[in-house]
C-alpha positions as CSV (number, residue, x, y, z in Angstrom):
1,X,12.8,-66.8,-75.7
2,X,16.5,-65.7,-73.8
3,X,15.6,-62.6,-74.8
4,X,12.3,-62.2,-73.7
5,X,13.5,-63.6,-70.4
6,X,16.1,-60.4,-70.1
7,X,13.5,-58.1,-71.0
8,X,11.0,-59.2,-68.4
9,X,13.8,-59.7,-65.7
10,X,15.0,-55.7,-66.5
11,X,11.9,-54.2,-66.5
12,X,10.8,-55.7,-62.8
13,X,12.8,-53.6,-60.6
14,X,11.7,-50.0,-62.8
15,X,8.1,-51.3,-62.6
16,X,8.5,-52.1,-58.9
17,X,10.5,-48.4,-58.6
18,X,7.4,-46.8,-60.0
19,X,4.8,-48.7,-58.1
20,X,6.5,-47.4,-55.1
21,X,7.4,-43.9,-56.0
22,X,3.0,-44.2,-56.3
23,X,2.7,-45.0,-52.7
24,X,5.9,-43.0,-51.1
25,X,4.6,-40.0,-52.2
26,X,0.9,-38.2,-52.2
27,X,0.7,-34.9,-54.0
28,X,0.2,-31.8,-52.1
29,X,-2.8,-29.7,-52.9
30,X,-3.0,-26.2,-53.2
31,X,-6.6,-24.0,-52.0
32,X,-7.1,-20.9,-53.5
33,X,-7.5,-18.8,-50.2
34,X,-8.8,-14.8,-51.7
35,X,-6.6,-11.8,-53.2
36,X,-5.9,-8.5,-51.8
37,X,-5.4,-5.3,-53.8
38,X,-2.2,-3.3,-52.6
39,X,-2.5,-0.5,-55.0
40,X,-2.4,0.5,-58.6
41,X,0.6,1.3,-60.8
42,X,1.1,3.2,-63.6
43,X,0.6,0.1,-65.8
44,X,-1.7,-1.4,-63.8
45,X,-1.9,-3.0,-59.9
46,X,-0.4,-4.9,-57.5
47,X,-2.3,-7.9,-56.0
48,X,-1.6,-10.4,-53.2
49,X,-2.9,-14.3,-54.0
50,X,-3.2,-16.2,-50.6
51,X,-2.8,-20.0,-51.4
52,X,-3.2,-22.9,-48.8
53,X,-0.3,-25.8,-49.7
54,X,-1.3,-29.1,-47.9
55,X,0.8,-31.9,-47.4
56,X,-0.9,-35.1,-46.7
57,X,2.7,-37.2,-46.6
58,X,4.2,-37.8,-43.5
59,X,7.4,-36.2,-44.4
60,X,8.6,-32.6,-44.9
61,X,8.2,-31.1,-48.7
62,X,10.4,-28.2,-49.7
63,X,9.1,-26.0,-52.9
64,X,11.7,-25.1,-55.2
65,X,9.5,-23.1,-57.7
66,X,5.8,-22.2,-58.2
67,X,4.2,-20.4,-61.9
68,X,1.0,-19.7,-61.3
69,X,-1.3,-17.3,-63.5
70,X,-4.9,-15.8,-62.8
71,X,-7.9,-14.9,-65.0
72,X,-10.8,-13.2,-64.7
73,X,-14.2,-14.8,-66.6
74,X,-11.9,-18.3,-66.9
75,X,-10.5,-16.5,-70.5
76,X,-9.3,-12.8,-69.7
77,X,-5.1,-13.0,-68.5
78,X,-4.7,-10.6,-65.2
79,X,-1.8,-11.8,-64.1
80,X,0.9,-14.5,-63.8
81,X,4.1,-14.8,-61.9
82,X,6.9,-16.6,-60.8
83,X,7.5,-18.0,-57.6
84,X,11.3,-19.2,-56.7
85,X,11.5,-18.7,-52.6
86,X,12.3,-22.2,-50.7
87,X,9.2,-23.2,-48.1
88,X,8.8,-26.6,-46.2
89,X,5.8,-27.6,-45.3
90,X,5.7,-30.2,-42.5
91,X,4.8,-34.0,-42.5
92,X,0.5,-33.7,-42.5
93,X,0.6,-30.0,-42.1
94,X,-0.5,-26.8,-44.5
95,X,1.2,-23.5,-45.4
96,X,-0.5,-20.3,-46.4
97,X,2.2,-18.7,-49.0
98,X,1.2,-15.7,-50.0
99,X,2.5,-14.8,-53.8
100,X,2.6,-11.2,-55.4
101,X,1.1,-10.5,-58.8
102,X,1.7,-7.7,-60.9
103,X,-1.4,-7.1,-62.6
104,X,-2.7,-5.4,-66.2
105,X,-4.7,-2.3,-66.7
106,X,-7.1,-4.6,-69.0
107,X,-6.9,-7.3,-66.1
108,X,-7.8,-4.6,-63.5
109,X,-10.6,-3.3,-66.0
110,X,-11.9,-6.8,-66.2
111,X,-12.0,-7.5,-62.5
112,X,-13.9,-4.0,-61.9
113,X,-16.6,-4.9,-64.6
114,X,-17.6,-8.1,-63.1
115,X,-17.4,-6.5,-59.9
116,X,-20.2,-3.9,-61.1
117,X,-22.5,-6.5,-62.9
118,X,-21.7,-8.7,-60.5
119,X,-20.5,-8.3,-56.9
120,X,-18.1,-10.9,-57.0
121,X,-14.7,-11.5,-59.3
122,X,-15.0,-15.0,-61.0
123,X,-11.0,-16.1,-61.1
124,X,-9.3,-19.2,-63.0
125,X,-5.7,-19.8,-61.2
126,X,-3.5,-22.4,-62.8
127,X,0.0,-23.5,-62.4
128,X,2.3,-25.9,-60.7
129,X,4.3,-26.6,-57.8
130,X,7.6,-27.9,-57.9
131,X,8.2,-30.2,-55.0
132,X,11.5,-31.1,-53.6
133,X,10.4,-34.5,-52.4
134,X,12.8,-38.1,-50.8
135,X,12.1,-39.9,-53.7
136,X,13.4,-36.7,-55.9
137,X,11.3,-33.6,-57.5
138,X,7.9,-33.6,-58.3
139,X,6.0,-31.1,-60.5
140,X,2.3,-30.8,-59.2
141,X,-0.2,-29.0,-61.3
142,X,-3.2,-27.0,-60.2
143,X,-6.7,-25.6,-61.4
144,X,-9.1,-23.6,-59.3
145,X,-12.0,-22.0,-60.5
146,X,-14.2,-19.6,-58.1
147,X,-15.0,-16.4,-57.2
148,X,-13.5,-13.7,-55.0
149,X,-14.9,-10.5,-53.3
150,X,-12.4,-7.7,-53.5
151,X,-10.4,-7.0,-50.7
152,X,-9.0,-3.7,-49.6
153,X,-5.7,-3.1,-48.6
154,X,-4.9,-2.6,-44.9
């Protein structure tokens, strides 16, 4: 019973930690905002993602890190990257971050085809955020679906 007692009496204060850390902190979301197309390589392209970061808390967030990776048709790879330049993004306020992505010959292939058929570019982005936050670092994930009209470069 004296030990059941302990248990309970140590397992309070994490409970209460994590109840907290729940109402401290409110992920960020992150909007898929269109793509531009800066040019073509000789193993592919290069392509610029436009992403909208919100922050509903009413303090600052700093990124660390983003990963992020697009398809075409939800299944074909095009592209994925790595993101490790610090932003802040105020207390209730938005960012547009604008991420670089090397893309494939068969991604760029893919991308025209639909384009053809289709007008538009169905995408898939996925990846994750990693929030510098008061209460410590946060890893927020994301998955957009849509579709994009291509963009020429300016």
């Amino acid at each position: 019973m004296r030990l059941r007692a302990r248990i309970l009496a140590l397992a309070f204060p994490v409970i209460g930690c994590a109840s907290a850390a729940k109402h401290l902190f409110t992920a960020p979301t992150v909007a898929f905002r269109g793509v531009v197309f800066e040019g073509l390589t000789p193993l592919g392209g290069r392509l610029r993602v436009n992403l909208l970061v919100r922050n509903p808390n009413p303090y600052s967030l700093s990124t660390s890190g983003m990963t992020y990776e697009l398809f075409v048709r939800d299944t074909v790879a095009v592209a994925r990257g790595l993101d490790t330049l610090r932003r802040t993004v105020g207390g209730h306020d938005s960012l547009l971050v604008s991420l670089p992505l090397d893309v494939s010959l068969r991604g760029i292939l893919a991308a025209g085809s639909a384009v053809v058929g289709y007008g538009m570019v169905p995408y898939r982005l996925v990846g994750d955020v990693t929030a510098d936050t008061p209460i410590g670092t946060r890893r927020v994930p994301f998955d957009q679906k849509g579709e994009f009209a291509p963009v020429k470069p300016r």
